[in-house]
C-alpha positions in Angstrom: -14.7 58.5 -46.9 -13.6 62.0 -47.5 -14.0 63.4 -51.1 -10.6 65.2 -50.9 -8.0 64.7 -53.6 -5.5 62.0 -51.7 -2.3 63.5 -51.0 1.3 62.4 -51.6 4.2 62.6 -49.6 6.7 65.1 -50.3 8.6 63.7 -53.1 12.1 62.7 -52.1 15.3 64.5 -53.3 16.6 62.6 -56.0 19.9 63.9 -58.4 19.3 63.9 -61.9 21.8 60.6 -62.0 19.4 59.1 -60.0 16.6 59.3 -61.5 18.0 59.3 -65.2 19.2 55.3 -63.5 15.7 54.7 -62.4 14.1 55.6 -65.4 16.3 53.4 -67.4 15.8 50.5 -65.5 11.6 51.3 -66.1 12.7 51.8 -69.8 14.8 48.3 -70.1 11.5 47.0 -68.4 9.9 47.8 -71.0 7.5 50.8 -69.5 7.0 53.4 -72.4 8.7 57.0 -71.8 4.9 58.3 -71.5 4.5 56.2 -68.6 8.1 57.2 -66.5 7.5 60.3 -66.8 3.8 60.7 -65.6 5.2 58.3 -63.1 8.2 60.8 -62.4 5.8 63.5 -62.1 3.3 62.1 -59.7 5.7 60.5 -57.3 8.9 62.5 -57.5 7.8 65.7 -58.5 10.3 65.9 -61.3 8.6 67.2 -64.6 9.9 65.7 -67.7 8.7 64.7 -71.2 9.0 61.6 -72.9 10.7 63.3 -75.5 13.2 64.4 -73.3 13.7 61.3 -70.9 14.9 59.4 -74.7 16.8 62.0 -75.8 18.7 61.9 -72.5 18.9 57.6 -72.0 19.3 57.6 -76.1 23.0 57.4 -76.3 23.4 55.5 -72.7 25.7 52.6 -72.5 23.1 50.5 -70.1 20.5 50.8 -72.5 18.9 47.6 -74.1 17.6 47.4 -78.1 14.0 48.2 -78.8 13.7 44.4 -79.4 14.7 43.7 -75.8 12.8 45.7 -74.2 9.5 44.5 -75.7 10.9 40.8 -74.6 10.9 42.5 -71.1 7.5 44.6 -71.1 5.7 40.5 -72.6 7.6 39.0 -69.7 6.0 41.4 -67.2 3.2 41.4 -68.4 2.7 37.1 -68.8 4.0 36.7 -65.2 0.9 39.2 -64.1 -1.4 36.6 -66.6 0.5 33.2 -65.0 0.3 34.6 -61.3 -3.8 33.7 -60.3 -3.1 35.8 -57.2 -2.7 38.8 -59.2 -5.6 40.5 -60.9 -5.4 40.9 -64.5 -4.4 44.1 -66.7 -6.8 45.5 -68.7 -5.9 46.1 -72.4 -6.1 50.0 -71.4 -3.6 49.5 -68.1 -1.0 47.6 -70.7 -1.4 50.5 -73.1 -1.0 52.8 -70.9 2.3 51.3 -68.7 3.8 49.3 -72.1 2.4 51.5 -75.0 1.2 48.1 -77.1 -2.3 48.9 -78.8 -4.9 46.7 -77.7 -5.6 44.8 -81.1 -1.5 44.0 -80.6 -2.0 43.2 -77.1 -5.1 41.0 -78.3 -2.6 38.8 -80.9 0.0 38.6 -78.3 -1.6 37.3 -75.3 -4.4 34.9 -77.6 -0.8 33.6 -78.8 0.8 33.3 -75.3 -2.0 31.6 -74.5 -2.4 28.9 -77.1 1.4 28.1 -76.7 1.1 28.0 -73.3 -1.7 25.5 -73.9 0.2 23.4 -75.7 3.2 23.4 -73.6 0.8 22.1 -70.9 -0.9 19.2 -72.9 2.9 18.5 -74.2 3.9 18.1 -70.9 1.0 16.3 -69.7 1.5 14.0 -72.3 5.0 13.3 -71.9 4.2 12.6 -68.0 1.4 10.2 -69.1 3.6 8.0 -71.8 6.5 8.3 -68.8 3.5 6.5 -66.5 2.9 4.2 -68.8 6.6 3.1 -69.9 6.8 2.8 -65.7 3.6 0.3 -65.4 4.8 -1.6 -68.8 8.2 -1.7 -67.7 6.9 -3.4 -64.2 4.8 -5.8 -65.7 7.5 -6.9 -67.8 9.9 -7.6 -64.9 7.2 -9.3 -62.7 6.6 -11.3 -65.5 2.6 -10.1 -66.3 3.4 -9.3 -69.8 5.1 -10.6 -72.5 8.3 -8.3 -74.3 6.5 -8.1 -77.5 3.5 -6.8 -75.8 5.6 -4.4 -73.9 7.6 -3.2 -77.4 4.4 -3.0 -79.2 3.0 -0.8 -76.4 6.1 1.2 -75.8 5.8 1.7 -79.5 2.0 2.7 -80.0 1.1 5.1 -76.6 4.8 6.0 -75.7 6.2 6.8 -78.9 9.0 4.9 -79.0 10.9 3.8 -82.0 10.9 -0.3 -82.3 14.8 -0.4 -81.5 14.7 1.5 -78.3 11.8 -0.3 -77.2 13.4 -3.6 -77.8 16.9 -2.2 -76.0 15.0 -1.2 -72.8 12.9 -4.1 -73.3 16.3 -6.8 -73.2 17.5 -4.3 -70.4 14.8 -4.7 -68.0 15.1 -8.8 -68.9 18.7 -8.8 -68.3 18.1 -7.2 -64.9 16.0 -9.3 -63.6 18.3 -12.5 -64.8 21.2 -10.8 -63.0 19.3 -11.0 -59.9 
């Protein structure tokens, strides 16, 4: 492996339209100015500051509010966390491209996280008491179980309120007398 600095291609010729579009779309991504323009340096060979790159997409009509484009830069960066395939960013790689301090990034993701826990475990439950309404449901209409052991169970592990489980329960009865 060669010690020599890698070299780029010649950047491509891009009109100031261009790449003011381009950096706004990096902007409503939710990339920080810093970052678009050490990126338009590197790649495109067009030297400007971050001072200058807001100052020009400031007053642009395809802009999206501050607020939206931290939705955006959490969004990138918790599809990156969800995708296993993917390696994960470092707190300095999300400070670097999104401008979020680590201790913020830190609060954030343990936040994603737990909620993301919980939406799992909710989900798991609610698939669980929907297996469980299935098997009581069964045994009620093959006769294996009497109603008010199926209401009484609908109630205590699926949640149920004691109406609706006696209005499935007399629904699943009147099925199987209609038959």
């Amino acid at each position: 492996m060669s010690s020599e600095k890698t070299k780029y291609p010649k950047p491509c010729q891009y009109s100031q339209e261009e790449a003011l579009l381009f950096a706004l779309q990096k902007l409503n991504e939710g990339c920080c100015p810093r970052h678009i323009s050490d990126g338009f340096q590197e790649w495109l060979g067009i030297i400007i500051s971050p001072e200058e790159l807001v100052t020009k997409l400031a007053d642009h009509p395809g802009i999206l509010s501050e607020h939206e484009r931290i939705k955006n830069a959490w969004r990138g960066i918790f599809s990156i966390i969800e995708d296993k395939s993917k390696p994960d960013l470092s707190a300095a790689q999300i400070q670097e491209k999104y401008g979020f301090d680590p201790k913020y990034q830190e609060n954030t993701i343990n936040r994603y996280k737990k909620i993301s826990m919980q939406e799992k475990e909710n989900k798991e439950s609610a698939d669980t008491q929907e297996k469980l309404k299935e098997i009581l449901l069964k045994n009620l209409a093959e006769g294996k179980t009497p109603a008010g052991d199926i209401v009484l169970a609908l109630i205590i592990h699926v949640g149920m309120t004691e109406d609706d489980a006696w209005k499935l329960v007399r629904t699943v009865t009147s099925r199987q007398k209609n038959l």
